[in-house]
C-alpha positions in Angstrom: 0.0 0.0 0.0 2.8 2.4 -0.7 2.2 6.3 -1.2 1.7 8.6 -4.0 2.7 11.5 -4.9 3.2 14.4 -7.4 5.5 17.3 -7.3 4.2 19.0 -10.5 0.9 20.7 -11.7 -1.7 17.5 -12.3 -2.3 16.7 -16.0 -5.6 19.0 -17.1 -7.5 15.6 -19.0 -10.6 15.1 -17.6 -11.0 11.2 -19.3 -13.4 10.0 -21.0 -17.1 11.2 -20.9 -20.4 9.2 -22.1 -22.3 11.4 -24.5 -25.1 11.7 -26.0 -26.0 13.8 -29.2 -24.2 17.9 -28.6 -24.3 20.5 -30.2 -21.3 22.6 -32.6 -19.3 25.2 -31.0 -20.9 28.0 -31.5 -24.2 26.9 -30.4 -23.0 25.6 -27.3 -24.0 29.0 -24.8 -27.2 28.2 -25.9 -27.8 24.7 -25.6 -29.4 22.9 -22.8 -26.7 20.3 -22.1 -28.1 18.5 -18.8 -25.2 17.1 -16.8 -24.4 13.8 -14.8 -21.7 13.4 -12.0 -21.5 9.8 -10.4 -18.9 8.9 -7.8 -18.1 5.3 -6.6 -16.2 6.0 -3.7 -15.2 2.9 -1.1 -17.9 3.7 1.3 -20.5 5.8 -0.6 -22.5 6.0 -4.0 -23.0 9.7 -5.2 -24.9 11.6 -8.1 -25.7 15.0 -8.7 -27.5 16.2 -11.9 -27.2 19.8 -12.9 -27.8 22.6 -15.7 -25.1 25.2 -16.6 -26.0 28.8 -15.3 -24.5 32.0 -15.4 -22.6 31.8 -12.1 -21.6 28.0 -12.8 -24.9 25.6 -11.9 -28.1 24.5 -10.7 -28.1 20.8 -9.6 -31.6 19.6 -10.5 -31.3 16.1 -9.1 -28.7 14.1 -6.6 -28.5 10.3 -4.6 -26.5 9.0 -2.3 -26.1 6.0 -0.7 -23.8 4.1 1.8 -23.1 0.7 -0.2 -19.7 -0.1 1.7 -18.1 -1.1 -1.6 -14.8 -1.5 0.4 -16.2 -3.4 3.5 -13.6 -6.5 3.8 -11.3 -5.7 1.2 -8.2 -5.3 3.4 -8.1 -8.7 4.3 -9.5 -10.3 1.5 -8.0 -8.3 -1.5 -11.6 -8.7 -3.3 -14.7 -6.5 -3.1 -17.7 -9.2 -1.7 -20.7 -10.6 -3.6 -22.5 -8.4 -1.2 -20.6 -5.1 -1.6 -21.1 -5.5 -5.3 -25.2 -6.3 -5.0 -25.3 -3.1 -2.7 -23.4 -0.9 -4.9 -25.3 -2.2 -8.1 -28.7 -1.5 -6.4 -27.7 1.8 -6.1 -26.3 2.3 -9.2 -29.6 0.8 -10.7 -31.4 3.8 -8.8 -28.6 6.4 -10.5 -28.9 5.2 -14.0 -33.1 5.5 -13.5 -32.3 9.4 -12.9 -29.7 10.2 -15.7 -31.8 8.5 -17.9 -34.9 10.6 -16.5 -33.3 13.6 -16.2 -32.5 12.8 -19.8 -28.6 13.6 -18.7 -26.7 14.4 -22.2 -23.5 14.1 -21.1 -22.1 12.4 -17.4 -18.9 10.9 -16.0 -19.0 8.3 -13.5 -15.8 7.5 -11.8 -14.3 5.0 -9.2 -11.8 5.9 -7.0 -9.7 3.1 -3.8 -11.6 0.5 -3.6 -11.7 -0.2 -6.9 -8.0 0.6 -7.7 -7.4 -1.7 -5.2 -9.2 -4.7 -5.8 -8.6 -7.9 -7.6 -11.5 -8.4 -9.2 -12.2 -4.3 -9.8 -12.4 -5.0 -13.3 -14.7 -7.7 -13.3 -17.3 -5.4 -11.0 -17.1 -2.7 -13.5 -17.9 -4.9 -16.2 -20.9 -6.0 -14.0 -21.8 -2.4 -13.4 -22.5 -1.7 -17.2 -23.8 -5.2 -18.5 -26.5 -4.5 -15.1 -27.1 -0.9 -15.4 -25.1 0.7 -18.6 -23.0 2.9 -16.5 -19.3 2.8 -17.3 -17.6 3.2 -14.8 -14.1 4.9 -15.4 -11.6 3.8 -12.5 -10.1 6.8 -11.4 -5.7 7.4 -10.8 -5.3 8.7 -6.8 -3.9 12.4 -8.8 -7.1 12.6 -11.0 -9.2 12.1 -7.7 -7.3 14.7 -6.1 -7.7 17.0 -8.8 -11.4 16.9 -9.3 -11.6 16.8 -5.2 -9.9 20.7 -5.7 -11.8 21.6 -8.8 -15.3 21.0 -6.7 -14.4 23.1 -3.6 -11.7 25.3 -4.1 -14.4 28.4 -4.5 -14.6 27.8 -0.7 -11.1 28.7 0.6 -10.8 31.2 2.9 -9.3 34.7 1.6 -5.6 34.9 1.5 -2.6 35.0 -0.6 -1.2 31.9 1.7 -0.4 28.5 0.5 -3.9 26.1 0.7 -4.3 22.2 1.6 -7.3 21.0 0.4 -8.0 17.1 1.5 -10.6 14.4 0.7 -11.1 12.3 2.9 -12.2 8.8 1.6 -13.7 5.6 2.6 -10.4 3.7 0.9 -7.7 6.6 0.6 -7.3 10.3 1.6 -5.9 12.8 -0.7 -4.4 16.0 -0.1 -3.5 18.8 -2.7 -1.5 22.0 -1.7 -2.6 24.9 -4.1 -1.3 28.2 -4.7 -4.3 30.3 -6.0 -2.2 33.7 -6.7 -5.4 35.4 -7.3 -6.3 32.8 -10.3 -9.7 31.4 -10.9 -8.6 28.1 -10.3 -5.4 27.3 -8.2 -2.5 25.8 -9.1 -1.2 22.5 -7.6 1.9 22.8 -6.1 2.2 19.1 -5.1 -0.1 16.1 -4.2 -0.3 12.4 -2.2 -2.5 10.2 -1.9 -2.6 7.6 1.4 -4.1 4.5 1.7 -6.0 4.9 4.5 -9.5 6.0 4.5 -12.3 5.8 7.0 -13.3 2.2 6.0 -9.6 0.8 5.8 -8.0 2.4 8.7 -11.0 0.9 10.7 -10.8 -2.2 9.3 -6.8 -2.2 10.4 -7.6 -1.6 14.1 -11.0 -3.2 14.7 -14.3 -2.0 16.1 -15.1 -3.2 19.3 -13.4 -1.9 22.7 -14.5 -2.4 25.9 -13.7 1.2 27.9 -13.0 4.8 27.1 -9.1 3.7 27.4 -9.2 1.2 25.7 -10.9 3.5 22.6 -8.2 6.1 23.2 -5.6 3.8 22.7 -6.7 2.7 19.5 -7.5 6.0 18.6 -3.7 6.7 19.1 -2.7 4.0 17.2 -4.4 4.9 14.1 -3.1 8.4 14.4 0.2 6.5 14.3 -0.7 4.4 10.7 -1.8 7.8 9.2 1.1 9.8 10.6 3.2 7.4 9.0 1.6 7.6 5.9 2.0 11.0 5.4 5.8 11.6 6.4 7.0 12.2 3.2 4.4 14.8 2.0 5.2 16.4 5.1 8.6 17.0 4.0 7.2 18.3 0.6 5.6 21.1 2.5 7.1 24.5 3.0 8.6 25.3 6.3 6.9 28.9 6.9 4.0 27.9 8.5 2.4 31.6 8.6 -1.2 32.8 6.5 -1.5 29.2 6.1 -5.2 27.8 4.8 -6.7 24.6 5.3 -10.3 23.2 3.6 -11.4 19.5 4.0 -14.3 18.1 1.4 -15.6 14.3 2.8 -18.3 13.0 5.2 -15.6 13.0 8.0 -15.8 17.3 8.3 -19.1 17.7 7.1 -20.2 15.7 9.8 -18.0 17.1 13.0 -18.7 20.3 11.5 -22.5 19.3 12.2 -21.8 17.9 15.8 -20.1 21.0 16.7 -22.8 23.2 15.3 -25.1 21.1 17.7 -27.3 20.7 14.6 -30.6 18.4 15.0 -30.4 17.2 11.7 -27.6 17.5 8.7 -28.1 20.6 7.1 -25.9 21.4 4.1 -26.5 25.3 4.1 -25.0 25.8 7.8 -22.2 23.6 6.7 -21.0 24.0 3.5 -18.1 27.2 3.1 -18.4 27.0 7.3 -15.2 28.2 8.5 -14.4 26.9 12.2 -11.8 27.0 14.4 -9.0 24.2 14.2 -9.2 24.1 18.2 -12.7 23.2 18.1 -12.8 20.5 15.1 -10.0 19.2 17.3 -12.1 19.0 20.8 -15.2 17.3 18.7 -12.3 15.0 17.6 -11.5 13.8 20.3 -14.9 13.9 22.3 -16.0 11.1 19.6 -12.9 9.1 20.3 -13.9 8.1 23.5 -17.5 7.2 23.3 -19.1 3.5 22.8 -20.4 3.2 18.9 -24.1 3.5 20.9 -22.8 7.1 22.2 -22.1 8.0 18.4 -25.3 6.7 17.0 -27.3 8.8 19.1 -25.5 11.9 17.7 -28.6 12.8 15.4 -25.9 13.8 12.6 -24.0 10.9 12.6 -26.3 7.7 13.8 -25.9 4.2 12.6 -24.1 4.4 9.2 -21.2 6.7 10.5 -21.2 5.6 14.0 -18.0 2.9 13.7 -16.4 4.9 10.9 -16.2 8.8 12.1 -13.4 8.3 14.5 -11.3 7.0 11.7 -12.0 10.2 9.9 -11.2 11.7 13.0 -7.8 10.6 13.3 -7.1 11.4 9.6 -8.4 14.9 10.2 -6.1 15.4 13.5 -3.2 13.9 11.9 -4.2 16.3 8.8 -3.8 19.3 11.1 -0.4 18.6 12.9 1.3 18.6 9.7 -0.3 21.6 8.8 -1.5 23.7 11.3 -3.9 26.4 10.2 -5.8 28.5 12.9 -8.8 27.6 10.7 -10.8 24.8 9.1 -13.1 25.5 6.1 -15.6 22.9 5.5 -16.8 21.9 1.8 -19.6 19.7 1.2 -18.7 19.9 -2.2 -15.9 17.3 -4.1 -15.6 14.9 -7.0 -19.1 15.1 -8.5 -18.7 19.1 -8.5 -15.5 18.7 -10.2 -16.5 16.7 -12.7 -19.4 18.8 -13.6 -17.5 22.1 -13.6 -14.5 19.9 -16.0 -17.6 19.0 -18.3 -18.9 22.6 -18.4 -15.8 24.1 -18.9 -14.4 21.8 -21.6 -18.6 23.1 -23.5 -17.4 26.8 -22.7 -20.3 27.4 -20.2 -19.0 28.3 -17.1 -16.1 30.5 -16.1 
């Protein structure tokens, strides 16, 4: 499971699109192109559906799903019969809407688990014999770059270097951007680390018996992840001053909801929320310690995060001590917003 990583700007293709009809050049600004971004991720199953508008666009339909493609795949190497029936179900449901929606042109991608797997191949194949999506597995660099085309918008003001990180269910990437007053920022380097929310679990286990006994384990995964990203820390400048961080992935979106004490997820009080490092650390480490049962009675976390967030957790915290900004923005916002601003700019429609 060894590292990646890039010390140059990430290749601008965008890979291959399915399409359907289009329309010449010059008739593009005025066609009405509708839009399809899927993403396969090891612990999730996301679509959004969108139009072009004038300040970039107007999602008109979304999914998601927890299908737990990864589930087992550390110690098997394969992705299960059942992963695959659950991620096919929900891909069934995504192909109904694009082809309801009547989506002209989408890109469905597949990022760790797939990559990873044995017999990834053979479930793609599945995918579009079952439900005529093609899947496109995904390189760790092109998922980071799409992760910062999606949410870079969000960034706090500053002329600062940026790290913008994804948190996944198989792998974590993290980009650090110069933006330099540019629309879109430019990559100074990348990595991508094979530990995610559902892997990094999966290495230390689930069940422990006392508040100790969670901490401890909690500090060992810290360990696996600070491990993982010594070397990008050494690609990283040594001034630490007007530094920015922004993370994009479940793991933020959802301790930015438990600090916000919200009674149910909502994406407007969370999405572009800038909050202090201190306090994403101190939810951190309050959901360390509790029983799975404590977690699922969070109402913005219950039973499908419960025995994954303090994974997340100790990717975030070992996130921050290699790059300790004052201040966390939070982006629910990542791959599928990429894609769909790649699509639309590649058509000339958006900025």
């Amino acid at each position: 499971m060894a590292q990646q990583a890039a010390t140059a700007p990430l290749p601008p293709a965008m890979g291959p699109a399915q399409a359907q009809g289009g329309s010449p050049p010059e008739r593009r600004q005025q066609s009405r192109h509708t839009y399809g971004a899927l993403d396969l991720g090891t612990n999730n199953c996301r679509l959004l559906i969108a139009r072009p508008a004038q300040d970039g666009f107007v999602v008109i339909d979304a999914f998601s799903r927890v299908v737990r493609l990864g589930e087992g795949l550390a110690a098997s190497g394969r992705i299960s019969d059942a992963a695959m029936d659950r991620a096919v179900s929900a891909l069934s449901v995504c192909a109904e809407k694009l082809c309801r929606r009547r989506v002209t042109l989408s890109r469905s991608v597949a990022t760790e688990a797939c990559r990873r797997a044995a017999n990834g191949r053979h479930f793609v194949e599945r995918v579009k014999r079952e439900t005529g999506i093609a899947l496109e597995i995904i390189a760790p660099e092109e998922e980071a770059r799409l992760a910062m085309l999606g949410c870079h918008r969000l960034l706090e003001p500053g002329d600062g270097p940026a790290l913008i990180f994804d948190i996944g269910g198989g792998s974590t990437e993290l980009v650090l951007v110069d933006t330099d007053g540019e629309n879109t920022p430019r990559i100074k380097c990348w990595w991508s680390a094979p530990w995610g929310v559902v892997s990094l679990t999966e290495s230390e286990g689930r069940h422990f018996a006392d508040p100790d006994e969670r901490a401890a384990a909690f500090g060992r995964m810290k360990e696996r992840v600070r491990h993982a990203f010594r070397r990008f820390a050494e690609l990283l400048p040594a001034d630490k001053t007007n530094i920015r961080l922004m993370g994009t992935s479940g793991t933020v979106t959802t301790l930015a909801s438990v600090h916000l004490a919200l009674p149910a997820y909502d994406r407007r009080a969370v999405d572009g929320l800038q909050m202090p490092a201190s306090s994403m650390r101190a939810v951190s480490e309050m959901l360390s310690r509790m029983s799975p049962e404590e977690r699922s009675d969070l109402p913005c976390i219950g039973a499908d995060r419960s025995d994954l967030v303090v994974a997340g957790c100790a990717i975030l915290e070992a996130i921050m001590d290699i790059w300790p900004a004052e201040t966390l923005g939070v982006a629910d916002r990542g791959i599928r917003e990429g894609i769909l601003r790649s699509l639309m700019v590649r058509d000339g429609l958006v900025p």
